[in-house]
C-alpha positions in Angstrom: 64.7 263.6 -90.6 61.6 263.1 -89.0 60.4 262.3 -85.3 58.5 259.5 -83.9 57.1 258.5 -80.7 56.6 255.2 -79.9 53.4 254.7 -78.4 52.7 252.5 -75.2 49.3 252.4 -73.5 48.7 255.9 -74.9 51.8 257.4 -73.8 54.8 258.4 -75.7 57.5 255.7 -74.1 60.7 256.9 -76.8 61.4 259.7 -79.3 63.5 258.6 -82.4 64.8 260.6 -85.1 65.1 259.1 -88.2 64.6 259.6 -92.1 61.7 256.2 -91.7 60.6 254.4 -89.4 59.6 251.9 -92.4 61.4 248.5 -91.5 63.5 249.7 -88.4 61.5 248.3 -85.8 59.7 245.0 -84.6 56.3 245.4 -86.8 54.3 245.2 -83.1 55.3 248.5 -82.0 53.8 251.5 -82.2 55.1 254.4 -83.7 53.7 257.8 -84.9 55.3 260.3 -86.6 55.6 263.8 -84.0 55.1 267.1 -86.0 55.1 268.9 -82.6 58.6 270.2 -81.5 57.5 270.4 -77.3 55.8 266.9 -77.3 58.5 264.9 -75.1 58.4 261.1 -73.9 55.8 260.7 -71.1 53.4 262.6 -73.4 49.9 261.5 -73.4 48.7 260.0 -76.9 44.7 259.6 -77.5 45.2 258.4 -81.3 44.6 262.1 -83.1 46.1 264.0 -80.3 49.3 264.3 -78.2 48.6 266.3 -74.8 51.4 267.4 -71.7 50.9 264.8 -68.8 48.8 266.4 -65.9 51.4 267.9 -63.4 53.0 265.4 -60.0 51.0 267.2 -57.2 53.1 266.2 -54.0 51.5 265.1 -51.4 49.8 267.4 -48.4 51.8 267.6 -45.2 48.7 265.5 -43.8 49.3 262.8 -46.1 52.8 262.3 -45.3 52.1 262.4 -41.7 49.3 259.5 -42.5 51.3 257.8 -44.7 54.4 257.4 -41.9 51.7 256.9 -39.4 51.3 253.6 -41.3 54.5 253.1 -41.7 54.7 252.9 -37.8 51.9 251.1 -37.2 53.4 248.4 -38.9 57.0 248.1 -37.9 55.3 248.1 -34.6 53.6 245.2 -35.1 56.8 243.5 -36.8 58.7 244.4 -33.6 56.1 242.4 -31.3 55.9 239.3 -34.0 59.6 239.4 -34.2 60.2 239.6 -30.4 57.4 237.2 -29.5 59.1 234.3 -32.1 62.3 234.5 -30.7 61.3 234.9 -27.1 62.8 238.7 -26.5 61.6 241.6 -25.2 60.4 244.1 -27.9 63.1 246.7 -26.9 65.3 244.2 -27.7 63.9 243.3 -31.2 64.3 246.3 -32.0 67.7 247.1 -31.2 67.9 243.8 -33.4 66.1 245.1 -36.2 67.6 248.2 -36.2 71.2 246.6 -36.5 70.0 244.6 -38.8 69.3 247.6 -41.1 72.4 249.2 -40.1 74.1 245.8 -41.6 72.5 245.6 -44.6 71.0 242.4 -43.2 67.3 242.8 -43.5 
């Protein structure tokens, strides 16, 4: 039995084990065969080569701060549009909004 990875914009997408891949599959997609035992799906694939994927580096402390900095930037705004259209204070949409999540309504 043999293993092949079929290939999707470079990358290795699925790993099948079979005796041929001759037949087995729609003729569009791509497979090549894997000689490599580590080489696992979400493997890069340059046409010759198959390479590890670079490693998830999680984001800085700073960037998470930014990021929900954003985040609260806009809600903000969404409290003020949502109080201004239905004539309420913006404590009040929020206590609103903030139900609303708690409901599964929004």
């Amino acid at each position: 039995m043999a293993r092949f990875g079929r290939i999707d914009n470079g990358v290795v997408r699925e790993i099948v084990v079979v005796g041929s891949i001759d037949g087995r599959y729609a003729p569009h997609l791509i497979f090549v065969e894997i000689l490599d035992p580590a080489v696992e799906e979400g493997w890069l694939y340059d046409g010759v080569n198959f390479t590890a994927p670079p490693p998830i580096i999680p984001p800085t402390l700073d960037e998470i701060i930014e990021d929900i900095s954003d985040i609260k930037r806009v809600f903000r705004g969404f409290i003020f549009a949502y109080a201004d259209r239905e004539g309420i204070t913006p404590a009040a949409a929020k206590a609103a909004i903030k139900q609303a999540i708690i409901d599964n309504n929004l």
